[in-house]
Residue frames relative to the residue before (quaternion, step in Angstrom):
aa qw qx qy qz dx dy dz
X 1.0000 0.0000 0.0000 0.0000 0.00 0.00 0.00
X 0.4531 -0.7776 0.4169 0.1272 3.53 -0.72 1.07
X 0.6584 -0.5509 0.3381 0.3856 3.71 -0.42 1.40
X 0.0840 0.6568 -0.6112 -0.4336 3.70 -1.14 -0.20
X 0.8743 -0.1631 0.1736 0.4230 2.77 -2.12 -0.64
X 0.7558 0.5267 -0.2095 0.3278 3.48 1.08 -1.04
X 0.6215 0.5193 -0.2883 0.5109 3.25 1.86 -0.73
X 0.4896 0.3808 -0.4413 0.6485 4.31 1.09 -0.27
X 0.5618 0.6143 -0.4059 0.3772 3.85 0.11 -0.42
X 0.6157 0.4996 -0.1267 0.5960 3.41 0.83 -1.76
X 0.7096 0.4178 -0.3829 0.4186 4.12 0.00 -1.33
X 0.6437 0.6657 -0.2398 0.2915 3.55 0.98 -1.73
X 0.6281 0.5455 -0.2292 0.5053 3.29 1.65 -1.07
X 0.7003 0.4789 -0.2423 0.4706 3.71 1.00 -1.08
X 0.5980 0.4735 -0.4569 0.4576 3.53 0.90 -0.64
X 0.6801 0.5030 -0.3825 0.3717 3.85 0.86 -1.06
X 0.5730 0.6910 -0.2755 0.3439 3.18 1.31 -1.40
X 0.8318 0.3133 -0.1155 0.4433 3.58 0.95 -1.60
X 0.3072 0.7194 -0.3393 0.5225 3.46 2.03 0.40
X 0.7689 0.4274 -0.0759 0.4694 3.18 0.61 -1.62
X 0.7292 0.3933 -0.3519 0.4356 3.41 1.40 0.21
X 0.3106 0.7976 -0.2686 0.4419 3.01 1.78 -0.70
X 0.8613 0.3093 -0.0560 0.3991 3.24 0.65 -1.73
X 0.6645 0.3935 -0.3952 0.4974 3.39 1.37 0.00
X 0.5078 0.5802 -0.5715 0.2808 3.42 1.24 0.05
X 0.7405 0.4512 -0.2597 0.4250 3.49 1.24 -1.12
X 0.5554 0.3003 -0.5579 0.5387 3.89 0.65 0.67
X 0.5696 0.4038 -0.5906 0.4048 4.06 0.11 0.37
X 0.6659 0.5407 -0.3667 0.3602 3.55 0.76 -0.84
X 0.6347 0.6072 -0.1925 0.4374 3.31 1.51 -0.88
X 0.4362 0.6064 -0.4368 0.5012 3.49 1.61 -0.84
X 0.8838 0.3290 -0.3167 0.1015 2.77 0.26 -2.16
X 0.4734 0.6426 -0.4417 0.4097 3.42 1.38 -1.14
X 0.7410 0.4176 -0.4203 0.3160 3.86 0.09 -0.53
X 0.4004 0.6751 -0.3140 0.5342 3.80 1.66 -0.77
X 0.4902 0.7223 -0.3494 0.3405 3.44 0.77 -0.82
X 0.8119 0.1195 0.0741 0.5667 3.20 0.24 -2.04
X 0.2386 -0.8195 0.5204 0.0251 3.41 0.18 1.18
X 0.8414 0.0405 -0.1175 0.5259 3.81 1.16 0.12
X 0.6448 -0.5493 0.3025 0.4371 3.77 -0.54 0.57
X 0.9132 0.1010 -0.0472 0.3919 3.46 0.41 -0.66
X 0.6026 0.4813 -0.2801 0.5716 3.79 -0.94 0.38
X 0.5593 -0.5931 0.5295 0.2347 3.31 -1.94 0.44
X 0.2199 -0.8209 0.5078 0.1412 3.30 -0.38 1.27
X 0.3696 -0.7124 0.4971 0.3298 4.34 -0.31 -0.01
X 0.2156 -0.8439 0.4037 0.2800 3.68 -0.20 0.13
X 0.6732 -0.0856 -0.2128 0.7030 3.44 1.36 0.82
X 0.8352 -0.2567 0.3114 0.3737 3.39 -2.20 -0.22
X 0.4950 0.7021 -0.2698 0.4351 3.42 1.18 -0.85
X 0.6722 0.5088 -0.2212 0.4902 3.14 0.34 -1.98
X 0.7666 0.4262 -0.2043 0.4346 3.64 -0.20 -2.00
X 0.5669 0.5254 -0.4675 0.4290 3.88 0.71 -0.69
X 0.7883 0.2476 -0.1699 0.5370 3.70 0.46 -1.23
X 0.2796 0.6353 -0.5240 0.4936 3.48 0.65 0.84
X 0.7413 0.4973 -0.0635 0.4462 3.12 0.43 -2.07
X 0.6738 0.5235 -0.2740 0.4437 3.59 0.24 -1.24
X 0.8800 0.3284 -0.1210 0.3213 3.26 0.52 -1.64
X 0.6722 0.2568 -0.0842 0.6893 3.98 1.67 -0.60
X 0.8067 0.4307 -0.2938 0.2783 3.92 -0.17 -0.91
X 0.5212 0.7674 -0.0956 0.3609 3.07 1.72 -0.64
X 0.7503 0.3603 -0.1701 0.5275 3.00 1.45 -1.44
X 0.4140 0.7186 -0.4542 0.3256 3.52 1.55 0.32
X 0.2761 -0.8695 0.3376 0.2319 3.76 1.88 -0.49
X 0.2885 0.7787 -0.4854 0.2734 3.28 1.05 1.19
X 0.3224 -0.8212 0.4645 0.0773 3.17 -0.94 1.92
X 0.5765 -0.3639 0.5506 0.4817 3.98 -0.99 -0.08
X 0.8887 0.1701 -0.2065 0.3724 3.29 -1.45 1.06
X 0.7478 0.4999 -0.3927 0.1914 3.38 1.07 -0.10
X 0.5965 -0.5431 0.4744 0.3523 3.52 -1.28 -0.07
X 0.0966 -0.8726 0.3991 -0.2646 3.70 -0.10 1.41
X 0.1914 0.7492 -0.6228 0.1191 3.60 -0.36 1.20
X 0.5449 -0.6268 0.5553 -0.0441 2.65 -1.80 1.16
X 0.3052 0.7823 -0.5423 0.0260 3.68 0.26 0.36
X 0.7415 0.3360 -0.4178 0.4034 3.04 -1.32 1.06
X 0.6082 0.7527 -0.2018 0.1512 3.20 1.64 -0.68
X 0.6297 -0.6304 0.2496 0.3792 3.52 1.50 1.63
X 0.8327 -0.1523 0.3007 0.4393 3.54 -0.20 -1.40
X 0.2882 -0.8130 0.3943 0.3170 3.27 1.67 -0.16
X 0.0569 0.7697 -0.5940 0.2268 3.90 0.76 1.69
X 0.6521 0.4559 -0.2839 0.5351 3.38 1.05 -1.20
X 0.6789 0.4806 -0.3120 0.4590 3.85 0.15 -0.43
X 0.6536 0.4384 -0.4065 0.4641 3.36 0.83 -0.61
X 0.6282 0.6247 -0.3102 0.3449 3.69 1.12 -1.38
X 0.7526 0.4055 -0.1985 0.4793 3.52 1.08 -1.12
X 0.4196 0.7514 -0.2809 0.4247 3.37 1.54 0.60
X 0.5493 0.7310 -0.0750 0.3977 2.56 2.03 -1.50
X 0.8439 0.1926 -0.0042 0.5007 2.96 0.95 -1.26
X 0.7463 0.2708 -0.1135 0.5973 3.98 1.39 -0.05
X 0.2776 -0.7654 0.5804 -0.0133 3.48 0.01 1.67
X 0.8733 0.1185 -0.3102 0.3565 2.76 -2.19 1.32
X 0.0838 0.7299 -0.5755 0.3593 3.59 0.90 1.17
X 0.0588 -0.8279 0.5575 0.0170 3.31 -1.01 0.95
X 0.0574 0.8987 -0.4212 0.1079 3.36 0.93 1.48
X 0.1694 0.8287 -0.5099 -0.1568 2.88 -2.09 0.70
X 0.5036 -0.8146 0.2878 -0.0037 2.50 -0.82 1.54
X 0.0990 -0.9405 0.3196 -0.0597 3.18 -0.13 2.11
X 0.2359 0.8396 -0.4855 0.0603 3.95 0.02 0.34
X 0.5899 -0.4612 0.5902 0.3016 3.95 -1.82 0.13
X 0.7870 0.4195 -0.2759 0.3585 3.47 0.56 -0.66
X 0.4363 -0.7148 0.5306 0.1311 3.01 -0.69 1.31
X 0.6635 0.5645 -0.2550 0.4195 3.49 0.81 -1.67
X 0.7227 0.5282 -0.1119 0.4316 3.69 1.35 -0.97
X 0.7176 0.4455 0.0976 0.5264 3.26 1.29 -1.64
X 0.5663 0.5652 -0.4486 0.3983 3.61 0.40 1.05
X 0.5504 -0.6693 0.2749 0.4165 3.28 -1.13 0.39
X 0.3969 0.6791 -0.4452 0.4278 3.88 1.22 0.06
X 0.8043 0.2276 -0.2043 0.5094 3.56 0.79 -0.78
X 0.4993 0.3693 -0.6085 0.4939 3.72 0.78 -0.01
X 0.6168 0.4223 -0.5821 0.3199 4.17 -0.03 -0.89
X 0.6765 0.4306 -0.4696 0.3694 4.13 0.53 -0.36
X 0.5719 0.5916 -0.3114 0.4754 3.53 0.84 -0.12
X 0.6307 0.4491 -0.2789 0.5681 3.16 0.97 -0.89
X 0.7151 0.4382 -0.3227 0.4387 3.37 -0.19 -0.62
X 0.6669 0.4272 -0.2617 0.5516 3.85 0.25 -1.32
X 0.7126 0.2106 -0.4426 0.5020 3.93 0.12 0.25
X 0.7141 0.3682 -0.4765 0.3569 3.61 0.55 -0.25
X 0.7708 0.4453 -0.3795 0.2522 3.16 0.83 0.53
X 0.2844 0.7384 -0.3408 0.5076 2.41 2.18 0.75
X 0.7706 0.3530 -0.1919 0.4948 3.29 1.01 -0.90
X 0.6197 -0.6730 0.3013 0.2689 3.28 1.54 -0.31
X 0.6997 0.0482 -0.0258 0.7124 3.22 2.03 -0.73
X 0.7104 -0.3359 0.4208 0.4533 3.65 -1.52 0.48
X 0.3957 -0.5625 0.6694 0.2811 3.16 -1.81 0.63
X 0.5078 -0.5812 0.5857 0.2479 2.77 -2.00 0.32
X 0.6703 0.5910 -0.2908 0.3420 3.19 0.61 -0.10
X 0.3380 -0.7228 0.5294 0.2881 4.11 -1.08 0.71
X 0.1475 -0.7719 0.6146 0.0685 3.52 -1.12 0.25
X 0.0364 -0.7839 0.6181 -0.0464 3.61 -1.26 0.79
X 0.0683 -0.8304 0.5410 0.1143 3.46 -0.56 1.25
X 0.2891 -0.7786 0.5554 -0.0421 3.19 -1.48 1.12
X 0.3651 -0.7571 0.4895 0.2321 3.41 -0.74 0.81
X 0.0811 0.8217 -0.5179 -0.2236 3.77 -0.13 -0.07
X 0.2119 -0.7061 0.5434 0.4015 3.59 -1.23 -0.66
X 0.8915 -0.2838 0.0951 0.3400 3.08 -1.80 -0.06
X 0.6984 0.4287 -0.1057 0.5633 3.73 1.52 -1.21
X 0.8594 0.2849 0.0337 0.4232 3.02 0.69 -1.04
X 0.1934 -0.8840 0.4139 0.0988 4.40 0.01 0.76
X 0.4109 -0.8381 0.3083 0.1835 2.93 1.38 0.50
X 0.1391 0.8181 -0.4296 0.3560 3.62 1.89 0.98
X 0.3864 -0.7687 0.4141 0.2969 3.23 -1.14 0.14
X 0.5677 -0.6426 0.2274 0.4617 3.74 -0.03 0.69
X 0.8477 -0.0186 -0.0648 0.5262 3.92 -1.21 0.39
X 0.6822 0.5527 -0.4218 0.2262 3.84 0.21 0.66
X 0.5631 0.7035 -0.3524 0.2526 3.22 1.33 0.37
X 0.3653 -0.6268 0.5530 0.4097 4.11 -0.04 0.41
X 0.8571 -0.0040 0.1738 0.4849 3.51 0.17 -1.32
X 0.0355 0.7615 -0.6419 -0.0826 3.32 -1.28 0.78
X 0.3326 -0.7946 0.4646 0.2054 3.32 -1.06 1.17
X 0.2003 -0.6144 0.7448 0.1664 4.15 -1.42 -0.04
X 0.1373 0.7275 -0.6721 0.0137 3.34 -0.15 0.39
X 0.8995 0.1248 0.1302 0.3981 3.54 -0.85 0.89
X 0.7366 0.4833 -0.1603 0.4451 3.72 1.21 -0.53
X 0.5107 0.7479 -0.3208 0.2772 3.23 1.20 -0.72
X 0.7425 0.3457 -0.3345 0.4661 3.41 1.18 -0.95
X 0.4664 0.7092 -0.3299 0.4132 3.57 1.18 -0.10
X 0.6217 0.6034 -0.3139 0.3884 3.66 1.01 -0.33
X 0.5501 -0.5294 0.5095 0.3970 3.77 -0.86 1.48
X 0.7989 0.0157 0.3007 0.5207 3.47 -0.24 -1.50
X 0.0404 -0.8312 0.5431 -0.1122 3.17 0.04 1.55
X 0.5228 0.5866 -0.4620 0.4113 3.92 0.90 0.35
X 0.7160 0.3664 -0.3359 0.4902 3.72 1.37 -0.74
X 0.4918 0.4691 -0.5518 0.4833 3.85 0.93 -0.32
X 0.6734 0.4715 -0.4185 0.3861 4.06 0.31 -1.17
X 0.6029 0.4845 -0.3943 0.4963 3.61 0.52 -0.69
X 0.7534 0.4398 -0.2774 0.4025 3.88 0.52 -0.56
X 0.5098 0.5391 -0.3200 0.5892 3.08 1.67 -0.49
X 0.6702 0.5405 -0.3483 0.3706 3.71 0.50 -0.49
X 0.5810 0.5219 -0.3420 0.5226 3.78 1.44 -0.98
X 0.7417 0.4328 -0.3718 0.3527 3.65 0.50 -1.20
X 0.6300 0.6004 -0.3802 0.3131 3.41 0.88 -0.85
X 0.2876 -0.7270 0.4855 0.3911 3.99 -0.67 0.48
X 0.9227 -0.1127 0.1861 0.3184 3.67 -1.15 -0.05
X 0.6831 0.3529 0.0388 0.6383 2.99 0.32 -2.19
X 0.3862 0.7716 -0.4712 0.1829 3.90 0.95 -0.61
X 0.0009 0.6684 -0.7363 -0.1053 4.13 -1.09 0.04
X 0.0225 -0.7017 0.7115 0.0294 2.95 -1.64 1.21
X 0.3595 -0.6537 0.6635 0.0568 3.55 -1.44 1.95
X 0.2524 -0.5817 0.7711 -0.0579 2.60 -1.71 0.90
X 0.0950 0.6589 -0.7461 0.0092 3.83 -1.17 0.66
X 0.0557 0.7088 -0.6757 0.1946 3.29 -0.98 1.55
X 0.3397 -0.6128 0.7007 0.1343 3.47 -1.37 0.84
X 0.1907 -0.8747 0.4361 0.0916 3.66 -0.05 1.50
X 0.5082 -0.7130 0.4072 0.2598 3.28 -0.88 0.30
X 0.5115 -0.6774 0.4263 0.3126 3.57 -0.44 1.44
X 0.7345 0.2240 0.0581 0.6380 3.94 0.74 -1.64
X 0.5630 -0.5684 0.5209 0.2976 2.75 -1.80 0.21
X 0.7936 0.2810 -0.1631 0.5144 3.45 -1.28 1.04
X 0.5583 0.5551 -0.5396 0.2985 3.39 0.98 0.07
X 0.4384 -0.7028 0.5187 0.2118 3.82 -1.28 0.52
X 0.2620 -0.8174 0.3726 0.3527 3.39 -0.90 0.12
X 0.6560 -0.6375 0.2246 0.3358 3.55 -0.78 0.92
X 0.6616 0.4879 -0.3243 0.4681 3.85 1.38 -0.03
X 0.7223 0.3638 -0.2181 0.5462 3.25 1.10 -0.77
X 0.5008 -0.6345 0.5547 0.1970 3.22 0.24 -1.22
X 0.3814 0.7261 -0.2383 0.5201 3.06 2.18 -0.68
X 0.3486 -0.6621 0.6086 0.2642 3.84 -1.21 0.85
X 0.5404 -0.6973 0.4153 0.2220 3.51 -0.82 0.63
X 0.5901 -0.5497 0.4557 0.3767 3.47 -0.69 -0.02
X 0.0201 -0.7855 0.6113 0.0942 3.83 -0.62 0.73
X 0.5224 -0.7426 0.2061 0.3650 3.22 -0.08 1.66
X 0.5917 0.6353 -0.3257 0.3744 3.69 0.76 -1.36
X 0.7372 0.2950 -0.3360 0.5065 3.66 0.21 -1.72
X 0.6616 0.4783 -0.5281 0.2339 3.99 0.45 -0.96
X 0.7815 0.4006 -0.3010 0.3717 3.93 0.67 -1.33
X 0.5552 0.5511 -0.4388 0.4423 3.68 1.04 0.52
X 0.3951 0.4945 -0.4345 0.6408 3.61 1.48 -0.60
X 0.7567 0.3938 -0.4146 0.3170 3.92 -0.51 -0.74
X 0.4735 0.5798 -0.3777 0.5449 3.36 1.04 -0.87
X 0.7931 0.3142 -0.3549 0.3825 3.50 -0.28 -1.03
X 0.6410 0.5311 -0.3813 0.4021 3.78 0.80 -0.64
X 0.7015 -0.1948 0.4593 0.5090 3.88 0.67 -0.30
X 0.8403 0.3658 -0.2366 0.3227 4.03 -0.08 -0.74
X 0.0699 -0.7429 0.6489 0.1484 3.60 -0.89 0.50
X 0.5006 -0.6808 0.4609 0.2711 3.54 -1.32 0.64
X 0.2904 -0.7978 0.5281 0.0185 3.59 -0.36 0.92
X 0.8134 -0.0519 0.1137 0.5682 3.37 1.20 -0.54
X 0.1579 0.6651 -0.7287 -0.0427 3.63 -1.09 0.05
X 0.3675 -0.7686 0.5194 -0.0668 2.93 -1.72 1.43
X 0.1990 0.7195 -0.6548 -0.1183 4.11 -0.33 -0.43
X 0.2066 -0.7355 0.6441 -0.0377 2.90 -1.86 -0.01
X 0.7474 -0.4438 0.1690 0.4646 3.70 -0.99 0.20
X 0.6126 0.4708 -0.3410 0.5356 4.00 1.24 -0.19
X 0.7289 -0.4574 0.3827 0.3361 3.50 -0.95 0.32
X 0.4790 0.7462 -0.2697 0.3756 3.66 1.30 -0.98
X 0.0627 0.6636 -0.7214 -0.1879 3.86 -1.25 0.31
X 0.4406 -0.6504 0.5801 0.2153 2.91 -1.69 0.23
X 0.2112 0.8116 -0.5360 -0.0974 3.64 -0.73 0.10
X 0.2381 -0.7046 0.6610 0.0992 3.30 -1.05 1.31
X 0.0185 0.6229 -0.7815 0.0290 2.97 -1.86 1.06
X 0.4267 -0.6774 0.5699 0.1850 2.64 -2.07 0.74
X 0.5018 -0.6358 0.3427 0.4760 3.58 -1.14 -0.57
X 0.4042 -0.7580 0.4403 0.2611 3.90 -0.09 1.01
């Protein structure tokens, strides 16, 4: 028996009907994937969960006490600084990077915000962003407790004059971390950047020459070491 007008009528409606859902399923999916990255740069946690074992397992071993004075160089948008904020009040952080596109106060306020509402309440903690350049980090001299590399070190043009600058800002009693994914072989590169890795020997003798003795070198459940040094 042959359709009528009213039954192709009736399909014509369902094809639009189930079209029209089709398509909002894929702009919700699209919200969500954008929700995702709640700021341009850096590693974002997708809930308290996430950032807790974040913390526990890599940010931690960076050993940031209450009350100190703390700079960040290289430190993109300052995502990591906010995260370890999360969990250790009255941090006095600054937060130091080249990138403009990364480093401003439009994107640290999205950072800021998306962890405090991760955590549910305001950090404790102050923050200053700084511009630096290639030689030179634009720190202030002898006043820092701690300065952090997280991840950047192998990424420097000419990392002996930023380390030498890192050595004025730092105070005395001062410890500068490093977090570096080391290199197994010489020359080996790493597969995101492109960037030669760090080969432990030539990297903690370069410190030595700059002023710094290692004091410690940590690892943990992420791929990452840590290495604290002091000033010699």
């Amino acid at each position: 028996m042959a359709c009528s007008k009213f039954c192709v009528s009736q399909q014509h409606s369902k094809k639009v009907f189930y079209t029209f859902l089709i398509l909002l399923f894929l702009l919700n999916v699209g919200y969500a994937q954008r929700k995702v990255k709640p700021y341009r740069c850096g590693y974002a946690p997708k809930d308290f969960t996430d950032l807790k074992t974040n913390f526990d397992n890599m940010t931690s071993q960076f050993g940031c006490k209450p009350g100190e004075k703390i700079a960040s160089v290289g430190a993109s948008n300052g995502a990591v600084e906010a995260q370890i904020s999360v969990f250790i009040d009255s941090l006095d952080w600054t937060i130091q990077d080249i990138d403009t596109a990364c480093l401003n106060r439009t994107e640290f306020k999205k950072v800021l915000d998306y962890h405090e509402r991760l955590k549910g309440q305001p950090l404790k903690a102050s923050f200053e962003l700084v511009l630096g350049e290639q030689c030179k980090t634009n720190l202030q001299s002898d006043y820092y407790d701690r300065i952090l590399l997280c991840n950047v070190y192998h990424e420097l043009s000419n990392p002996k004059c930023l380390v030498a600058d890192i050595h004025t800002a730092l105070k005395a009693s001062g410890r500068l971390v490093v977090m570096e994914l080391m290199a197994t072989k010489i020359g080996q590169k790493k597969r995101d950047c492109g960037h030669r890795m760090l080969w432990e020997p030539d990297f903690v003798n370069d410190l030595n020459s700059l002023g710094f003795h290692l004091e410690e070198k940590l690892t943990n459940k992420s791929v990452f070491t840590f290495f604290v040094f002091s000033k010699s």
